[in-house]
PDB file with SEQRES, HELIX, SHEET and CRYST1 records, atoms N, CA, C and O in Angstrom:
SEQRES   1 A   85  UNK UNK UNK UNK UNK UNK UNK UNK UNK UNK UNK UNK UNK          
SEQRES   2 A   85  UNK UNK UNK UNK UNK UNK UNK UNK UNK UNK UNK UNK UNK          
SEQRES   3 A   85  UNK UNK UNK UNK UNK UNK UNK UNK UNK UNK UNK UNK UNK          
SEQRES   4 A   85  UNK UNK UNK UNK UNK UNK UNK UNK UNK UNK UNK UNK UNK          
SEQRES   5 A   85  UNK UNK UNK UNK UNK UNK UNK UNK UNK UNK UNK UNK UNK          
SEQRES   6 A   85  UNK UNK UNK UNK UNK UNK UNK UNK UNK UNK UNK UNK UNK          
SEQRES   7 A   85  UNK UNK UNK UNK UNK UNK UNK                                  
HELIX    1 AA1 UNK A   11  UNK A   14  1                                   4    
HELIX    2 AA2 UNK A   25  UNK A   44  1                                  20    
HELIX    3 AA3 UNK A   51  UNK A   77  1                                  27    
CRYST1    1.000    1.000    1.000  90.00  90.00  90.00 P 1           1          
ATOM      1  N   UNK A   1     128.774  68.806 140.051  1.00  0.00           N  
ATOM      2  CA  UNK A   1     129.337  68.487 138.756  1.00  0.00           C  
ATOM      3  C   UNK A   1     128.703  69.383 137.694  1.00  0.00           C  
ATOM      4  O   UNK A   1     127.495  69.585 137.568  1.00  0.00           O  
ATOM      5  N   UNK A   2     129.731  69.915 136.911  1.00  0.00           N  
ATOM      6  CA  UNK A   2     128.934  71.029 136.223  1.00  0.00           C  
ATOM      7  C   UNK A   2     128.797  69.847 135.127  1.00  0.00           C  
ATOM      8  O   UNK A   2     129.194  68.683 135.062  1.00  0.00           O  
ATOM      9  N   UNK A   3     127.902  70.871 134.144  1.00  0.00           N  
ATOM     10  CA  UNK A   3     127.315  70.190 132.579  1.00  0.00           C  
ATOM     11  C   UNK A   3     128.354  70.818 131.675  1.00  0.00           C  
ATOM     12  O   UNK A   3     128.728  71.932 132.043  1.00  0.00           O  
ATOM     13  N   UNK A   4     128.926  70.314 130.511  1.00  0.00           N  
ATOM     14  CA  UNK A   4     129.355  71.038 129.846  1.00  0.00           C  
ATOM     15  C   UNK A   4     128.618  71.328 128.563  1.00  0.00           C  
ATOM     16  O   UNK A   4     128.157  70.306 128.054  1.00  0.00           O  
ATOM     17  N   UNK A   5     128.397  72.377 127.941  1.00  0.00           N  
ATOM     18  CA  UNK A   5     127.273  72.623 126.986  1.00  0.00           C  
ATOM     19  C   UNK A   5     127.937  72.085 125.625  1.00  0.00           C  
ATOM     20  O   UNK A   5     129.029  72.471 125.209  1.00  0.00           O  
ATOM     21  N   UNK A   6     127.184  71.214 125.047  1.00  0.00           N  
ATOM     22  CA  UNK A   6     127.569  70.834 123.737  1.00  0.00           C  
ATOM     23  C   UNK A   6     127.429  72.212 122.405  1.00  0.00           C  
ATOM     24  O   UNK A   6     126.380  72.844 122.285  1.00  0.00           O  
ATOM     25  N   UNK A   7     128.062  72.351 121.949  1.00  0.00           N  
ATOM     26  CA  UNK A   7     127.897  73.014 120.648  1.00  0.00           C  
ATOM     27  C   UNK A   7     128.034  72.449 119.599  1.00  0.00           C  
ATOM     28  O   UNK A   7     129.057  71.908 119.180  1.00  0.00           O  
ATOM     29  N   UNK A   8     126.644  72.561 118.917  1.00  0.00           N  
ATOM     30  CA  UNK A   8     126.620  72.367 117.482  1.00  0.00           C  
ATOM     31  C   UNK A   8     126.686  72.924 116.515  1.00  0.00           C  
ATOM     32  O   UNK A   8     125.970  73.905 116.312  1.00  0.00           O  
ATOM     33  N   UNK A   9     127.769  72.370 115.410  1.00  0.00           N  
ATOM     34  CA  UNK A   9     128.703  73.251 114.335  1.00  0.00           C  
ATOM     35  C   UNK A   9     127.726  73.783 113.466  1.00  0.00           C  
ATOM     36  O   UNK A   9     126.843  72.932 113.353  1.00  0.00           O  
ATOM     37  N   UNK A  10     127.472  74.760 112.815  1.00  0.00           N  
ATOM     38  CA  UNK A  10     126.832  74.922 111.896  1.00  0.00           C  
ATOM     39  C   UNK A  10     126.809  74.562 110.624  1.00  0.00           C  
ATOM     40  O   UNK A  10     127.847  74.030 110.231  1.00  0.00           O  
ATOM     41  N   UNK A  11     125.668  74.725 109.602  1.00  0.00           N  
ATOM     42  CA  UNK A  11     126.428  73.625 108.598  1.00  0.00           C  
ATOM     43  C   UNK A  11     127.273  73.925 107.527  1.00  0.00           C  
ATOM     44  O   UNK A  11     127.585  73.043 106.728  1.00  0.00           O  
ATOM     45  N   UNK A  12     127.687  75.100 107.418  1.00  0.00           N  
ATOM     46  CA  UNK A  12     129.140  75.790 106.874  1.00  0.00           C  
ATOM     47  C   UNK A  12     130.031  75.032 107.461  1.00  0.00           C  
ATOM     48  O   UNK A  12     131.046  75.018 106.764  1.00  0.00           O  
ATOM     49  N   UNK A  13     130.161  74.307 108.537  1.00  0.00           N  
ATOM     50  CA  UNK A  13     131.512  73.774 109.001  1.00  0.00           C  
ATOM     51  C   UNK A  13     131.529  72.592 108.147  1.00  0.00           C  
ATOM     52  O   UNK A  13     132.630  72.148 107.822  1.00  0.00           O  
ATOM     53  N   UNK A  14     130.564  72.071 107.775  1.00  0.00           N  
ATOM     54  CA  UNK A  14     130.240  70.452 106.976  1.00  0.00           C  
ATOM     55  C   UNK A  14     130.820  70.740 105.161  1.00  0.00           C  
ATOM     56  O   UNK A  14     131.499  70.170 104.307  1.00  0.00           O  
ATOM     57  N   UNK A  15     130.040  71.971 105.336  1.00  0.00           N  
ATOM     58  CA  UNK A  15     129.843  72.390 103.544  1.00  0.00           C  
ATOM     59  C   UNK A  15     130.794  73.510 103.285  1.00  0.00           C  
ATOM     60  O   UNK A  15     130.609  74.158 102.255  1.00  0.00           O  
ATOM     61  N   UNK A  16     131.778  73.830 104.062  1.00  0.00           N  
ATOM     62  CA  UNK A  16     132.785  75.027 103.643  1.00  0.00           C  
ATOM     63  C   UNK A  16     133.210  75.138 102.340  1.00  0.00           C  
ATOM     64  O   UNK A  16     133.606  76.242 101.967  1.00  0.00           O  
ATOM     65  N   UNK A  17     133.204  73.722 101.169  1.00  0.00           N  
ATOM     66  CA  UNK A  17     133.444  74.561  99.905  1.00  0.00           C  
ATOM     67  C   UNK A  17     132.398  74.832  99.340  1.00  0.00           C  
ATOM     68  O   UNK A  17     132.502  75.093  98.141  1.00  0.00           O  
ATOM     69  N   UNK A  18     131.230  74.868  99.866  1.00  0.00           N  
ATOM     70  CA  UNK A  18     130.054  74.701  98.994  1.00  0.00           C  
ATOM     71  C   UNK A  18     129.331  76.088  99.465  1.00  0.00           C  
ATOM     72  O   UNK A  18     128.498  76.007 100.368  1.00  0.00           O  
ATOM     73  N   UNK A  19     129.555  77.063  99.018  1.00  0.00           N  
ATOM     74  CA  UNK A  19     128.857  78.345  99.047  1.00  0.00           C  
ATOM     75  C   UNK A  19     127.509  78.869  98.335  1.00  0.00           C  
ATOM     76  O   UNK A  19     127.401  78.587  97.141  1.00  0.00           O  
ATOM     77  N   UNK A  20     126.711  79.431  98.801  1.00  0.00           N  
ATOM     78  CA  UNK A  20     125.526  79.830  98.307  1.00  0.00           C  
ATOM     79  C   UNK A  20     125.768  81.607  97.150  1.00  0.00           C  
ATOM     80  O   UNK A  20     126.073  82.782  97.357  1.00  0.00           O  
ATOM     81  N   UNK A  21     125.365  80.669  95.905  1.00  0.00           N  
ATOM     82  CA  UNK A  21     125.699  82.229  95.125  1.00  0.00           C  
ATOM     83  C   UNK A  21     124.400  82.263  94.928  1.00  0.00           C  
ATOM     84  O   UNK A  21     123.678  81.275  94.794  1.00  0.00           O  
ATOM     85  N   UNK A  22     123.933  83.861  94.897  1.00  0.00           N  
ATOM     86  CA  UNK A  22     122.741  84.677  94.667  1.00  0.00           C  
ATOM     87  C   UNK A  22     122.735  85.590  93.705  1.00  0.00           C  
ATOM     88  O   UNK A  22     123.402  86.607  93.517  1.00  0.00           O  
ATOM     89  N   UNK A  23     122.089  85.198  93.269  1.00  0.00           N  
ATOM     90  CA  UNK A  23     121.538  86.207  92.029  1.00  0.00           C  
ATOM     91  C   UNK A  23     120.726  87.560  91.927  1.00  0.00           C  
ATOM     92  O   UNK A  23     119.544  87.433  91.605  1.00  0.00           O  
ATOM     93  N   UNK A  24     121.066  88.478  92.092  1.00  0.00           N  
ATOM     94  CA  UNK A  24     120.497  89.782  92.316  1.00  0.00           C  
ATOM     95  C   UNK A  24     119.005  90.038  91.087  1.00  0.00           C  
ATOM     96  O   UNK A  24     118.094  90.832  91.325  1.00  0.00           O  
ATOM     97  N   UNK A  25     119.084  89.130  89.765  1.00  0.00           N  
ATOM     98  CA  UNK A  25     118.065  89.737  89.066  1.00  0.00           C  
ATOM     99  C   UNK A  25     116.888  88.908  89.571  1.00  0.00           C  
ATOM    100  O   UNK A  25     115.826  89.404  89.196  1.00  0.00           O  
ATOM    101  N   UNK A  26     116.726  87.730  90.351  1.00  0.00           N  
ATOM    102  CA  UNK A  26     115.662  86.961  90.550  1.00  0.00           C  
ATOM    103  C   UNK A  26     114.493  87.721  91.666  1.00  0.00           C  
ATOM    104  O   UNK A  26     113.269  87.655  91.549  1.00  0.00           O  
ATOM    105  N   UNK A  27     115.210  88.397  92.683  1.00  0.00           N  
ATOM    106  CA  UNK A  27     114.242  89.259  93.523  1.00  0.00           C  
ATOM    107  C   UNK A  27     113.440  90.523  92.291  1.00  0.00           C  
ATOM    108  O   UNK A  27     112.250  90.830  92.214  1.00  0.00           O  
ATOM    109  N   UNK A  28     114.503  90.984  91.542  1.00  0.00           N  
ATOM    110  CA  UNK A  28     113.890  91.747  90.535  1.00  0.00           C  
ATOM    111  C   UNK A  28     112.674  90.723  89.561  1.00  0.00           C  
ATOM    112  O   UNK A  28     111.738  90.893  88.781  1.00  0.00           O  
ATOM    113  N   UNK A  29     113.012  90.228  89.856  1.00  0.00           N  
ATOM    114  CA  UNK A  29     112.129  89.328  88.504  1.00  0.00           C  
ATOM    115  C   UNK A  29     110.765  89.240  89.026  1.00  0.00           C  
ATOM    116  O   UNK A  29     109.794  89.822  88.543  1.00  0.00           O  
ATOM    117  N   UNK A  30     110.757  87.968  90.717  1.00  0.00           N  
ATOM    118  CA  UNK A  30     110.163  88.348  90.913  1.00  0.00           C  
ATOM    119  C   UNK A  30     108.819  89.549  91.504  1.00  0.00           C  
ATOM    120  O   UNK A  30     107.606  89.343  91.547  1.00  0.00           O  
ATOM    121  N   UNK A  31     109.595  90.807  91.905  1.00  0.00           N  
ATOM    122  CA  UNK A  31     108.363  91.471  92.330  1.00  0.00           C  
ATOM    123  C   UNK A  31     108.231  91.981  90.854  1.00  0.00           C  
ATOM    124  O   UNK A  31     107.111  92.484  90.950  1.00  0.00           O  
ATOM    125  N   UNK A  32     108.575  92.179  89.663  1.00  0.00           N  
ATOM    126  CA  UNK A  32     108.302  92.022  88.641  1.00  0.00           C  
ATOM    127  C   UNK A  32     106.669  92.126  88.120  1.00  0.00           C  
ATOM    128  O   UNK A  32     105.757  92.888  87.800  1.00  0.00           O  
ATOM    129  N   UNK A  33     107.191  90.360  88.355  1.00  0.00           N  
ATOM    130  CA  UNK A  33     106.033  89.358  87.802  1.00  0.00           C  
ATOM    131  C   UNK A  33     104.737  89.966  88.545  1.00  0.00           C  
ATOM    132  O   UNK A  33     103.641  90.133  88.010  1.00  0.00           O  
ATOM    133  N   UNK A  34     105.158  90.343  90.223  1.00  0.00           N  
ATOM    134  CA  UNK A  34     104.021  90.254  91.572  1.00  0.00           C  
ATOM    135  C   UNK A  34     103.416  91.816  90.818  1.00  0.00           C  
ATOM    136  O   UNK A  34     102.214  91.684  90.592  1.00  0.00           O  
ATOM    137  N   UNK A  35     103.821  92.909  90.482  1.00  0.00           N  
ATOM    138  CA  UNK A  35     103.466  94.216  89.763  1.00  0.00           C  
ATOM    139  C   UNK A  35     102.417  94.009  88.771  1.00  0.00           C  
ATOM    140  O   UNK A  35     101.246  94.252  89.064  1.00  0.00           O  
ATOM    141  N   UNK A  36     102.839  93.462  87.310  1.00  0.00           N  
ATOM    142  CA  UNK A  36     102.399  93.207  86.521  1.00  0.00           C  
ATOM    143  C   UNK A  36     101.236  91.894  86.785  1.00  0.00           C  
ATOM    144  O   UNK A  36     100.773  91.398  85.759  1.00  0.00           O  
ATOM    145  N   UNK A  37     100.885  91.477  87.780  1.00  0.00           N  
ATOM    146  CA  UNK A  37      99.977  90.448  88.066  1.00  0.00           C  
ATOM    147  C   UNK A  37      98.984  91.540  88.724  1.00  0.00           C  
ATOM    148  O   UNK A  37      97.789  91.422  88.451  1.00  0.00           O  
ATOM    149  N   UNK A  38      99.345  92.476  89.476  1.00  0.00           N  
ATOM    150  CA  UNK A  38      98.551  93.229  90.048  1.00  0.00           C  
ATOM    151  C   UNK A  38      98.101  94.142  89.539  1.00  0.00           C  
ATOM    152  O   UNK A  38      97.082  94.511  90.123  1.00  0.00           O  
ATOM    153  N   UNK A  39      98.503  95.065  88.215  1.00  0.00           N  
ATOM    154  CA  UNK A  39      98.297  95.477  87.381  1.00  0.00           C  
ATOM    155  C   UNK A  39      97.300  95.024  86.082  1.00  0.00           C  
ATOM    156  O   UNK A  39      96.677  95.582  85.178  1.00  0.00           O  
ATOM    157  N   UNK A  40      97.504  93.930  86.476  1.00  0.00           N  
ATOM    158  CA  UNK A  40      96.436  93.025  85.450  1.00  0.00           C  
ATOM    159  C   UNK A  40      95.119  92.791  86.084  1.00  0.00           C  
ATOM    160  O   UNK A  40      94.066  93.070  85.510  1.00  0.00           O  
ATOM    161  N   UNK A  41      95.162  92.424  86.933  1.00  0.00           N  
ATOM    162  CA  UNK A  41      93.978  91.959  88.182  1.00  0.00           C  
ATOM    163  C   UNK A  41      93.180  93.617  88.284  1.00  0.00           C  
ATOM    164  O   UNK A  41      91.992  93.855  88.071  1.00  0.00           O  
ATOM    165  N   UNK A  42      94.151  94.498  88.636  1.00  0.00           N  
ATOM    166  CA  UNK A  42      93.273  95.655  88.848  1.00  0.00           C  
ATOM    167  C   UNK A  42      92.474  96.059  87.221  1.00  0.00           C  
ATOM    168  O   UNK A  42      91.359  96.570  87.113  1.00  0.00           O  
ATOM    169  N   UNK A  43      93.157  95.770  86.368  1.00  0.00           N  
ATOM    170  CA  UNK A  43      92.629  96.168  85.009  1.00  0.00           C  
ATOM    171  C   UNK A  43      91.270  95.593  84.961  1.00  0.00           C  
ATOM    172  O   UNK A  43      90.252  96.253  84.756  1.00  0.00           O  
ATOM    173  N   UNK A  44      91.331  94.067  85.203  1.00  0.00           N  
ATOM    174  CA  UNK A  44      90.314  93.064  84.778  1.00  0.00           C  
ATOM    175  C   UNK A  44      89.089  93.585  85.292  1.00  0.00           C  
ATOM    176  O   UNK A  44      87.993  93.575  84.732  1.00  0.00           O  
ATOM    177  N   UNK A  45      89.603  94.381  87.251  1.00  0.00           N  
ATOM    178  CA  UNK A  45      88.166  94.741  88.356  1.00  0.00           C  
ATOM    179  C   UNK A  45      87.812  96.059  87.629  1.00  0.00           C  
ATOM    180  O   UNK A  45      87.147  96.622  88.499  1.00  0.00           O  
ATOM    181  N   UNK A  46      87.842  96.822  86.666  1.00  0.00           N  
ATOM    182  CA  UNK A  46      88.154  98.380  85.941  1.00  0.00           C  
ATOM    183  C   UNK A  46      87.147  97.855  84.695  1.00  0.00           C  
ATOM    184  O   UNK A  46      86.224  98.537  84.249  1.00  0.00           O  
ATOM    185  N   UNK A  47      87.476  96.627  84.266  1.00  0.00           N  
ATOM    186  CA  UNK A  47      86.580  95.795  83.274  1.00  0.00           C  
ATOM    187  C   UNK A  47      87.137  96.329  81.628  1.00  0.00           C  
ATOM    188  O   UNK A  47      86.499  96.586  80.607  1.00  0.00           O  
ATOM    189  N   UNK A  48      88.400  96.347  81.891  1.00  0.00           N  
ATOM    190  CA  UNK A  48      89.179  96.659  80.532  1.00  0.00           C  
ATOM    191  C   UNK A  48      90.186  95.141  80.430  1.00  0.00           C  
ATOM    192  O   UNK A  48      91.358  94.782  80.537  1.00  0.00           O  
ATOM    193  N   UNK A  49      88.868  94.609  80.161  1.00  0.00           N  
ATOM    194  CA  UNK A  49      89.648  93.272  79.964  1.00  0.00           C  
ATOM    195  C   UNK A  49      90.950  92.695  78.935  1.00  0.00           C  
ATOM    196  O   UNK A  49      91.710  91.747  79.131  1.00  0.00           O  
ATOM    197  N   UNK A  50      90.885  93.630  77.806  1.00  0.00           N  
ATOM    198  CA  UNK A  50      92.078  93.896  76.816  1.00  0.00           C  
ATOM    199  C   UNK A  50      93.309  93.853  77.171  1.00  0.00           C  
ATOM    200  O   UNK A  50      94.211  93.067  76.880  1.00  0.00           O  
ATOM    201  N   UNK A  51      93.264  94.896  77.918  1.00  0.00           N  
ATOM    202  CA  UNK A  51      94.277  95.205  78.631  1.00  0.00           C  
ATOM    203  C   UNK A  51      95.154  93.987  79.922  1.00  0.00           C  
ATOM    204  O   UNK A  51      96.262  93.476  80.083  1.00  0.00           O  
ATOM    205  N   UNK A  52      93.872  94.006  80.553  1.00  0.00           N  
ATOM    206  CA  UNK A  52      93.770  92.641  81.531  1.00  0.00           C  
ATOM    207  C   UNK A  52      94.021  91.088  80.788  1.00  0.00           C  
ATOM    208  O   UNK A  52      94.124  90.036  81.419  1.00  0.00           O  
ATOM    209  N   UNK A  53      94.065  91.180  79.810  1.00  0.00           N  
ATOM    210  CA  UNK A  53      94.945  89.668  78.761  1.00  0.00           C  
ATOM    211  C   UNK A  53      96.066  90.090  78.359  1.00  0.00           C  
ATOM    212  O   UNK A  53      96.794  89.104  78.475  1.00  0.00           O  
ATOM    213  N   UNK A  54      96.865  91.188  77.835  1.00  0.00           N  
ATOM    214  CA  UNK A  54      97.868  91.870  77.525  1.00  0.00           C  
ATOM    215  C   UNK A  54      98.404  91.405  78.740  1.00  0.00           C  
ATOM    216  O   UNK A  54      99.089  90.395  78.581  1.00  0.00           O  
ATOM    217  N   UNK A  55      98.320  91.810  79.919  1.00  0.00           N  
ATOM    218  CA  UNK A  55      98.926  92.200  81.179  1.00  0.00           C  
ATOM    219  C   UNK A  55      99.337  90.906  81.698  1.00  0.00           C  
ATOM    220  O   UNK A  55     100.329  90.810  82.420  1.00  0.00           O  
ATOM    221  N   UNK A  56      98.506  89.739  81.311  1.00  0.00           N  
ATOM    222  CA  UNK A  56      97.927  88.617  82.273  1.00  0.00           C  
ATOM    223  C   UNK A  56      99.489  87.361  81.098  1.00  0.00           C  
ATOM    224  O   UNK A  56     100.102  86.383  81.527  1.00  0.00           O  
ATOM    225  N   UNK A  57      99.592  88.015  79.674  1.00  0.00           N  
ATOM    226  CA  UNK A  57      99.692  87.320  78.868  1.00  0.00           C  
ATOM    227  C   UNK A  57     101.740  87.907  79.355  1.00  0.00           C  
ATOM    228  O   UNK A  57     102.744  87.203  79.248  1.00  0.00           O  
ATOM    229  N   UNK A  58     101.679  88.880  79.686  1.00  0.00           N  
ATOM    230  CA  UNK A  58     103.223  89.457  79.496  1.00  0.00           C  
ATOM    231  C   UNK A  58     103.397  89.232  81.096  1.00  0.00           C  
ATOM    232  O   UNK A  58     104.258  89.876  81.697  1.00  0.00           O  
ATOM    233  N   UNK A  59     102.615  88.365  81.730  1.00  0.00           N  
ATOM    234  CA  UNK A  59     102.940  88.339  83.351  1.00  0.00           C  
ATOM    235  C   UNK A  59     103.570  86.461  83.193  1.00  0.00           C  
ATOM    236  O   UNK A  59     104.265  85.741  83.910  1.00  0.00           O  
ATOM    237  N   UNK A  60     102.963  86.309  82.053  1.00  0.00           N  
ATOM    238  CA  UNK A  60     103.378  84.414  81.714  1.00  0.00           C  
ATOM    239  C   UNK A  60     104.888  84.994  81.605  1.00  0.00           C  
ATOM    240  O   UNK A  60     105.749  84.440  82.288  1.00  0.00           O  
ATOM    241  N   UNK A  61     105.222  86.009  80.835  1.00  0.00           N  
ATOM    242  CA  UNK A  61     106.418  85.964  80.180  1.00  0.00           C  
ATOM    243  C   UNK A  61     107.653  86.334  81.191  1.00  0.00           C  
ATOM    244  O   UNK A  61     108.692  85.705  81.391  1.00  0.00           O  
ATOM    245  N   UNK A  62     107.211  87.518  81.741  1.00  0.00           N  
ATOM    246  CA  UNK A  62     107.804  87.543  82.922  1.00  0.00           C  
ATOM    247  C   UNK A  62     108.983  86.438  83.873  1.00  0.00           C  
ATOM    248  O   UNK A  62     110.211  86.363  83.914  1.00  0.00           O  
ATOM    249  N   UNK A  63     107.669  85.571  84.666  1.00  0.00           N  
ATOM    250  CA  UNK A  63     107.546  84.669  85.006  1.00  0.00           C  
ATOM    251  C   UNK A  63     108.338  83.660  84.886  1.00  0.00           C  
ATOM    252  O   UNK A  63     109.049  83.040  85.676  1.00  0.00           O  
ATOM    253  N   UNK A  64     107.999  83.547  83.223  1.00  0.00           N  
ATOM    254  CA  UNK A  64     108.853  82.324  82.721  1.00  0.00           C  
ATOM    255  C   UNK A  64     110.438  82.609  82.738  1.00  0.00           C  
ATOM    256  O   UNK A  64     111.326  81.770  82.892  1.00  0.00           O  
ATOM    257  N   UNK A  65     110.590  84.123  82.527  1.00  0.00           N  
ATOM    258  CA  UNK A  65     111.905  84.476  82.544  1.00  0.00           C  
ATOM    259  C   UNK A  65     112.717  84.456  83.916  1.00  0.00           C  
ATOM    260  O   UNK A  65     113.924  84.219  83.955  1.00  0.00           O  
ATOM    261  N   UNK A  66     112.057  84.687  84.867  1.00  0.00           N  
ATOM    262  CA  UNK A  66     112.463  84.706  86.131  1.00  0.00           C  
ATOM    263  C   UNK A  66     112.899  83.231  86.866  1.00  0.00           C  
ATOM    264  O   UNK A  66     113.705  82.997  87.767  1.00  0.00           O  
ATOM    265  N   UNK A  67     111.798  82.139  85.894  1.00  0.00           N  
ATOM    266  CA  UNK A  67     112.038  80.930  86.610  1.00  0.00           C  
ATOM    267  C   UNK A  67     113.529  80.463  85.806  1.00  0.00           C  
ATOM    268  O   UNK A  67     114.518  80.076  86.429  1.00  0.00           O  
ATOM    269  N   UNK A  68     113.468  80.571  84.486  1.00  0.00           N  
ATOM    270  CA  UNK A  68     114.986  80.238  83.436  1.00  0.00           C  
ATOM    271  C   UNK A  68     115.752  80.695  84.062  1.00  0.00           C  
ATOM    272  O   UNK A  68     116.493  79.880  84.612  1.00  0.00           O  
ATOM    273  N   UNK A  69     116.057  82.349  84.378  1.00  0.00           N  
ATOM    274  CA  UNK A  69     116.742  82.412  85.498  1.00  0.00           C  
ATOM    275  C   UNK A  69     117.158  81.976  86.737  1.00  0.00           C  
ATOM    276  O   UNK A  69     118.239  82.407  87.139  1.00  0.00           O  
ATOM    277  N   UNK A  70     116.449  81.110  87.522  1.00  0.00           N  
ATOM    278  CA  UNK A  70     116.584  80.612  88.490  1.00  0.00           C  
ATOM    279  C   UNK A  70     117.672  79.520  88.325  1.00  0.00           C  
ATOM    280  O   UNK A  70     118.701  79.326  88.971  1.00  0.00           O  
ATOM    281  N   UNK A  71     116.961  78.654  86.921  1.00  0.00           N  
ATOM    282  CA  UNK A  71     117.546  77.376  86.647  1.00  0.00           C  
ATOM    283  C   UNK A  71     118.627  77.560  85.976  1.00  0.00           C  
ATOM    284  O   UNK A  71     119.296  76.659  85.470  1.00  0.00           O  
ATOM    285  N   UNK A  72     118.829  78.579  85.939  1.00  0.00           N  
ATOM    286  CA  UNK A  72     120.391  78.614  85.021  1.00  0.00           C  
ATOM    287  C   UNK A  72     121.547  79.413  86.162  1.00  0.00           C  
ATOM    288  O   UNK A  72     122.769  79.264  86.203  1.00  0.00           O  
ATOM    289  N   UNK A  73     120.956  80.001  86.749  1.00  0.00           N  
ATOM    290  CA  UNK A  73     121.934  80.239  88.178  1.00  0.00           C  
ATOM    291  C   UNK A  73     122.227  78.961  88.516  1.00  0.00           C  
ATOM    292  O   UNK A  73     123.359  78.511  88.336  1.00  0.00           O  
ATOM    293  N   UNK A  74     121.314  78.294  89.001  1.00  0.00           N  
ATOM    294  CA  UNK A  74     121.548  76.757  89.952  1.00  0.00           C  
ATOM    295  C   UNK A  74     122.298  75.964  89.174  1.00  0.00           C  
ATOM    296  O   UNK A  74     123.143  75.269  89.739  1.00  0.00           O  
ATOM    297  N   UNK A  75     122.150  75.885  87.622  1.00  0.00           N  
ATOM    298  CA  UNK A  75     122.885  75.031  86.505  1.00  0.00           C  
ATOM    299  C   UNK A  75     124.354  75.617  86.476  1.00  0.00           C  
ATOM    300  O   UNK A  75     125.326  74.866  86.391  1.00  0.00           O  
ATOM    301  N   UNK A  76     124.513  77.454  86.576  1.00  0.00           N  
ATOM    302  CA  UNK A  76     125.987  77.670  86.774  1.00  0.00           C  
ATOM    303  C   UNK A  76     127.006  77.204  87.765  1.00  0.00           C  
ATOM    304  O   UNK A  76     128.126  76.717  87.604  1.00  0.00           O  
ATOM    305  N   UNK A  77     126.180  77.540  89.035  1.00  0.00           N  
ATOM    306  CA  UNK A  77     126.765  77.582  90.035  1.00  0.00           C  
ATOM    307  C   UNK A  77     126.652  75.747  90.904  1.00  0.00           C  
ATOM    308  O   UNK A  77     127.408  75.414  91.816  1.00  0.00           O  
ATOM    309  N   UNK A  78     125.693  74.956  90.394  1.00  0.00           N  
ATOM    310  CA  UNK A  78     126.304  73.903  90.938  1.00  0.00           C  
ATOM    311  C   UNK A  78     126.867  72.817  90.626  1.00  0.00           C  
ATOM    312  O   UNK A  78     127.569  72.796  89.615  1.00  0.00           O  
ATOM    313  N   UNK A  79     126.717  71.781  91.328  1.00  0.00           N  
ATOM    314  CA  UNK A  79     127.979  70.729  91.175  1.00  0.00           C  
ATOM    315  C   UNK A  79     127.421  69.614  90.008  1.00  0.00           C  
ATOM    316  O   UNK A  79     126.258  69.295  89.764  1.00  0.00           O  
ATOM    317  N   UNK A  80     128.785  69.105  89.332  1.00  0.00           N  
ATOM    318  CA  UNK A  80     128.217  68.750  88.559  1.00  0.00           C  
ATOM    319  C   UNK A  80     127.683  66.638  88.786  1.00  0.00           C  
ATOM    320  O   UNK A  80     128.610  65.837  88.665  1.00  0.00           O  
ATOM    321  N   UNK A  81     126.937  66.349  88.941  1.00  0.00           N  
ATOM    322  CA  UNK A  81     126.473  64.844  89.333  1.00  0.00           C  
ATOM    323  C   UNK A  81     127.450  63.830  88.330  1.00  0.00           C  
ATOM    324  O   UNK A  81     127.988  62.771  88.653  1.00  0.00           O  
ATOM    325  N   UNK A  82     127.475  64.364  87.322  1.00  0.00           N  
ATOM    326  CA  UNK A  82     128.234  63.043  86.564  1.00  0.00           C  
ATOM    327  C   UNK A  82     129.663  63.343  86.458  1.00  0.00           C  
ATOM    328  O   UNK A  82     130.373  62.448  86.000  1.00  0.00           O  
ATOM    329  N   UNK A  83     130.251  64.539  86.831  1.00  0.00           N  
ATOM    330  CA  UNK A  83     131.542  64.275  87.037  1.00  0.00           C  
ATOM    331  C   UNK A  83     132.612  63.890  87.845  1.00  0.00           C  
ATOM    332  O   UNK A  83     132.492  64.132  89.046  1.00  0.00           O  
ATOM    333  N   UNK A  84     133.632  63.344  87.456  1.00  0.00           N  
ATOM    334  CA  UNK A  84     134.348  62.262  88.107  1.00  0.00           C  
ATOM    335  C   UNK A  84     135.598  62.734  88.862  1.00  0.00           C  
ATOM    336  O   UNK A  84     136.643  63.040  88.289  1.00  0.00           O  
ATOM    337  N   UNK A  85     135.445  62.766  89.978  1.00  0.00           N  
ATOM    338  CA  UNK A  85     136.234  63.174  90.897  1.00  0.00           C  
ATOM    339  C   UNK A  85     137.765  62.412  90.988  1.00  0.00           C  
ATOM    340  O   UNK A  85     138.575  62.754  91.850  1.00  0.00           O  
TER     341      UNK A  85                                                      
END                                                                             
């Protein structure tokens, strides 16, 4: 008696209208942020600490921009909870 192999659907078969949109500036954002963090860090070991708060201070900003970004992709692109079907 043979076995017959079960296959399991993937979960696109469950979620077919529900597509994943990506945002091309967030990979930019972050290695960004990962540059300018490393740029700062190397300043600080150089002992131009000035510079190394400048760096450290525009790596917050970065950052912060990259995460708004995140949340405003996810706020475009998804569904909305209180509306009424």
């Amino acid at each position: 008696m043979e076995k017959m192999k079960e296959v399991e659907p993937s979960l696109e078969v469950f979620f077919e209208e529900k597509q994943r949109k990506k945002n091309p500036l967030v990979p930019f954002g972050a290695f960004l942020t990962a540059g300018v963090l490393t740029a700062g860090l190397i300043s600080f070991r150089q002992g131009n600490s000035q510079l190394g708060q400048k760096l450290m201070r525009a790596r917050v900003v970065v950052q912060g921009a990259t995460v708004a970004l995140m949340v405003g992709t996810a706020y475009y692109y998804g569904e909305n909870p209180w509306k009424k079907n």
